[in-house]
C-alpha positions as CSV (number, residue, x, y, z in Angstrom):
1,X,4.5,12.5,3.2
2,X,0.8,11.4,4.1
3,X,-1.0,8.6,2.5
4,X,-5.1,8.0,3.1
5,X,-5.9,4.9,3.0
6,X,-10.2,4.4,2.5
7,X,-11.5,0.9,3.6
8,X,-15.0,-0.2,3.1
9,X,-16.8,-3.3,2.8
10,X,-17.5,-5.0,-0.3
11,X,-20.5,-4.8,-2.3
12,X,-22.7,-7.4,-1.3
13,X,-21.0,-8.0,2.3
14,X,-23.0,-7.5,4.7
15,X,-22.2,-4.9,6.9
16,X,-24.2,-4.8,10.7
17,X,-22.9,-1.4,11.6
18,X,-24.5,0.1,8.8
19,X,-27.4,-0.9,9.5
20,X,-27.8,-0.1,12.7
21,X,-26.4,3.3,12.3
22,X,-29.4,3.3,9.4
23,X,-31.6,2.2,11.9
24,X,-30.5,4.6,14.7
25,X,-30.7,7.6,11.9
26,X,-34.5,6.2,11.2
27,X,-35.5,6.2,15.0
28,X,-34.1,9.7,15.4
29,X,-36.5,10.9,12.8
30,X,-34.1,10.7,9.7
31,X,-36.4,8.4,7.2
32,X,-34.7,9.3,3.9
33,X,-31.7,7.4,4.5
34,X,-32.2,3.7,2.5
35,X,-28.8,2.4,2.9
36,X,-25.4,3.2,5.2
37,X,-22.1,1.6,4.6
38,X,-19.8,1.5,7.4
39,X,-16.0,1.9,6.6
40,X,-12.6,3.3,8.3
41,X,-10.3,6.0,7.3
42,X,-6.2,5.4,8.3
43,X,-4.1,8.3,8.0
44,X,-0.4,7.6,7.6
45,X,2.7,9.8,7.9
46,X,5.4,8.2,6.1
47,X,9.0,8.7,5.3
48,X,9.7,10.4,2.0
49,X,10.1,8.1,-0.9
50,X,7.8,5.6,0.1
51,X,5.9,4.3,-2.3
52,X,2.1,3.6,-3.4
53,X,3.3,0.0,-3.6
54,X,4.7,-0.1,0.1
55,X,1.4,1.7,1.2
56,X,-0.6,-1.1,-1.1
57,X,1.4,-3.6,0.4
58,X,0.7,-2.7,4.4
59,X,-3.4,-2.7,3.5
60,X,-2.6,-6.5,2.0
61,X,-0.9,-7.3,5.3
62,X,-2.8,-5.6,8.4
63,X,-5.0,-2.3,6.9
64,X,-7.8,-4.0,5.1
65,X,-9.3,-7.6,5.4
66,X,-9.1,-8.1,1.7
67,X,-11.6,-10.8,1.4
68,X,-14.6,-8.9,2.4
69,X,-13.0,-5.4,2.3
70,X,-11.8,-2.7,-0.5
71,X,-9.5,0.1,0.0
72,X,-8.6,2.9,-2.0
73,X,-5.3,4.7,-1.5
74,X,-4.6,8.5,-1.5
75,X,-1.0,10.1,-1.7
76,X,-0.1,14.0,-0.5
């Protein structure tokens, strides 16, 4: 069983890497780009019958800092 597990900073946290990969995109000619929000992608293999909650439960612990972060879960 695989589970995708989408972290990404809040709205209205600031987030440095995006802007400088905005930045970077802007000095390399790329001038349409107003806004980048930086984030990270965790792909886990799990043993059947685990749950949503078990995944939900490991992003509270250690996947996501939940104060300035968001995740979204994906199962199959």
């Amino acid at each position: 069983m695989k589970a995708t597990v989408t972290v990404m900073p809040k709205q209205g946290v600031l987030d440095p890497q995006g802007e400088a990969v905005r930045q970077a995109l802007g000095a390399l000619g790329f001038d349409g780009v107003a806004g980048v929000r930086q984030g990270k992608v965790i792909e886990l293999d799990l043993a059947d019958g685990t749950t949503e909650d078990t995944v939900r439960e490991m992003c509270e612990a250690l996947l996501a800092n939940t104060v300035i972060e968001s995740y979204r879960i994906e199962i199959g």
